[in-house]
C-alpha positions as CSV (number, residue, x, y, z in Angstrom):
1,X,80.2,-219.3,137.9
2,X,81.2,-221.4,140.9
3,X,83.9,-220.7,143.7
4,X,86.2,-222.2,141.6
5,X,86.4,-219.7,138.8
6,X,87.0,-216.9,141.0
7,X,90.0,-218.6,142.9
8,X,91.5,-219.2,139.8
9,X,91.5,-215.5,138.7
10,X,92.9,-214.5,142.4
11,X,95.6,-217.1,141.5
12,X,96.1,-215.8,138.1
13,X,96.1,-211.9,138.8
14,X,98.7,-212.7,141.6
15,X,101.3,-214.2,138.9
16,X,100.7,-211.5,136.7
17,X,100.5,-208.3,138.3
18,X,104.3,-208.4,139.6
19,X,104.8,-208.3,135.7
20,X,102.7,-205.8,134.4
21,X,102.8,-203.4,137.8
22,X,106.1,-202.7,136.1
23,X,105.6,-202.2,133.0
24,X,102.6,-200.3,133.9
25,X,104.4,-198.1,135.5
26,X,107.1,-197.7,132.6
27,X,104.6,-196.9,130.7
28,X,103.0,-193.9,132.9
29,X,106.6,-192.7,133.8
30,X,107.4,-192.4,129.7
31,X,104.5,-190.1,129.1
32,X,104.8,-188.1,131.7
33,X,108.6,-187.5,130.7
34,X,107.6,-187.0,127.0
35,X,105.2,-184.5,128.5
36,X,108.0,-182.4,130.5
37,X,110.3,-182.9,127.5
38,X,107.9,-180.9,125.4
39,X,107.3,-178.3,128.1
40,X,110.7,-177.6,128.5
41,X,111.7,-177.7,124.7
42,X,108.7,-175.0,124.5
43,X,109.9,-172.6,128.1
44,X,113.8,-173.2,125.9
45,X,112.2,-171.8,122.3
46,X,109.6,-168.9,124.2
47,X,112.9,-168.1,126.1
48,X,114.7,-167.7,123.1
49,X,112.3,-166.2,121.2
50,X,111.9,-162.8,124.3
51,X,115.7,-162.6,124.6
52,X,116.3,-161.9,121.0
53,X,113.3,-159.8,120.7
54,X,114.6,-157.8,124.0
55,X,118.5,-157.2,122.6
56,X,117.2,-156.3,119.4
57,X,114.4,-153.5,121.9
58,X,117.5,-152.8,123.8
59,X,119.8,-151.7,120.7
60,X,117.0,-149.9,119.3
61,X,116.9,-147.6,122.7
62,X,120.4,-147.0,122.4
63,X,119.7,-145.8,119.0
64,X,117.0,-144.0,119.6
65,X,119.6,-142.5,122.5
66,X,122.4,-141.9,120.5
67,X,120.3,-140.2,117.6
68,X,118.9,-137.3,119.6
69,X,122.6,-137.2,121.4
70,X,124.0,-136.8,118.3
71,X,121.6,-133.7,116.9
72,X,121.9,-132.2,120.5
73,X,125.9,-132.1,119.4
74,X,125.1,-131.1,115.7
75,X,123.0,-127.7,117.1
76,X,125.6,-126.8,119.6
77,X,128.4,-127.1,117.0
78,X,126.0,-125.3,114.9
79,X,125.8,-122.8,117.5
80,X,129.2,-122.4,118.2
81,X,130.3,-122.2,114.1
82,X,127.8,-119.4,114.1
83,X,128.8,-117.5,116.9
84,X,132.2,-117.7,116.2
85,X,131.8,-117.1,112.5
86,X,135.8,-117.9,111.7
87,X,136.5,-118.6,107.9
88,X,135.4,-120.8,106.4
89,X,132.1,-120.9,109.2
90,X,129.1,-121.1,106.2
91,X,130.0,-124.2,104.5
92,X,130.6,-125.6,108.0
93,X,127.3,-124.5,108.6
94,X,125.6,-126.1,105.4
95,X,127.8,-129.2,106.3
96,X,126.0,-129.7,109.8
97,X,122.7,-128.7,108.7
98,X,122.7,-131.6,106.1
99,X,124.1,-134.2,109.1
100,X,120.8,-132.4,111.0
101,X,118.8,-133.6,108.3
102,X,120.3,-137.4,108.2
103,X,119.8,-137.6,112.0
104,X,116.0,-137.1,112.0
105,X,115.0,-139.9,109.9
106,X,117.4,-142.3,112.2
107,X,115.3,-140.9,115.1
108,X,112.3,-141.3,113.6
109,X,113.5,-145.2,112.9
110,X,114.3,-145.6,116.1
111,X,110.8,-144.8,117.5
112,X,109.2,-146.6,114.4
113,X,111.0,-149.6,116.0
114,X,110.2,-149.0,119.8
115,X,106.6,-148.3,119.3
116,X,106.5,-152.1,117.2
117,X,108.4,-153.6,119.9
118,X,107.3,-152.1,122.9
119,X,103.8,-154.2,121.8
120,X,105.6,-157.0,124.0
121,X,106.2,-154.9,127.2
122,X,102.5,-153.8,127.9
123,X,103.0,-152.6,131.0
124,X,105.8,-150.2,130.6
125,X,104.8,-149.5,127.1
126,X,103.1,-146.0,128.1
127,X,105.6,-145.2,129.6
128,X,108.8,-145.8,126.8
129,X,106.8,-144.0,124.2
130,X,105.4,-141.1,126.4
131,X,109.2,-140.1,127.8
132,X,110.7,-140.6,123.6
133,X,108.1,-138.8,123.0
134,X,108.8,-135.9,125.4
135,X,112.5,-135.9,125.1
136,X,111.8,-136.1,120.8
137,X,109.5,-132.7,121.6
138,X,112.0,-130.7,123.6
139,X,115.0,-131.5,121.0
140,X,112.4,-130.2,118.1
141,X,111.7,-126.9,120.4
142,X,115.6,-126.8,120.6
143,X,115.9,-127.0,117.0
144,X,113.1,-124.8,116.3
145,X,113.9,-121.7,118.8
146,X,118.1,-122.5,118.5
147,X,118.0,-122.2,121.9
148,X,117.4,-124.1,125.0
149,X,118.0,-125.8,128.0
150,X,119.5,-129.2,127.0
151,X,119.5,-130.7,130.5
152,X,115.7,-131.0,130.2
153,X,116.6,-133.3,127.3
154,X,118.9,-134.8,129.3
155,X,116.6,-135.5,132.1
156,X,114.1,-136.7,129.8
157,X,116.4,-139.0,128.0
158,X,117.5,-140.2,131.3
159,X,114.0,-141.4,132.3
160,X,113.5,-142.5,128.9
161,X,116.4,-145.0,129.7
162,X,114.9,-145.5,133.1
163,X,111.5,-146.8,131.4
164,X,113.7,-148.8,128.7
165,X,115.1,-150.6,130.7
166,X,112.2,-151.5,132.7
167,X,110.4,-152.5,129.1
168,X,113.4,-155.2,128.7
169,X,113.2,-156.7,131.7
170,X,109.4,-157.2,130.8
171,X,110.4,-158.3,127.6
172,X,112.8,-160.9,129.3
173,X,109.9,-162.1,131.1
């Protein structure tokens, strides 16, 4: 090769490259946007994806809330219906005891459903099941000796809610 060559090439790179610098960079800038269009369409679906899987944990708790709420109501009704015995007081009875039985099974849904979904809050998972759990046990000891002290249910119910709603913000992300 001689001198020449090489001063051609300078000359020739030097009319090219303010054409191609550009579209060089056009190109680099359009794959890295595609990239970060991806990402974010994927952070948008996974978003998506925990917010309805923590409103539908959420409702379930309320459930799960309301059902042992509910039977707490049923025994004390019970209670009172039997106490009072005014006419009429033994179908009443039979009446409550077959809502008692159609409460259980929603409670047991209800934990069915939070044991699944708590699988998506790891860290406060121990702790949602373990307080259910507790405040489940002191309504079946309520129901078992007809007689109790409902504000330990309450209490546990209240931290049950307490480590609910920690599981949802986990859930959220």
């Amino acid at each position: 090769m001689n001198p020449n060559d090489f001063k051609d090439l300078k000359e020739f790179a030097s009319i090219v490259t303010p054409f191609f610098s550009p579209l060089i960079l056009l190109f680099v800038g359009l794959k890295i946007n595609r990239t970060l269009e991806k990402n974010k369409v994927q952070i948008t679906k996974d978003k998506e994806w925990r917010g309805e899987w923590a409103k539908r944990f959420y409702v379930q708790a309320i459930f799960y809330n309301e059902a042992i709420e509910d039977m707490i109501m049923l025994l004390h009704s019970d209670q009172r219906e039997t106490t009072e015995k005014l006419a009429g007081w033994e179908k009443r009875i039979e009446e409550l005891q077959m809502k008692v039985y159609e409460i259980v099974p929603r409670i047991r849904k209800a934990e069915w459903s939070l044991i699944t979904m708590c699988e998506f809050c790891p860290n406060s998972k121990s702790e949602v099941l373990l307080t259910a759990k507790q405040a489940f046990n002191q309504l079946a000891d309520l129901m078992a000796n007809k007689q109790g002290n409902v504000e330990v249910i309450r209490t546990s119910l209240h931290l049950f809610n307490v480590a609910a709603m920690k599981a949802h913000r986990e859930i959220l992300g």
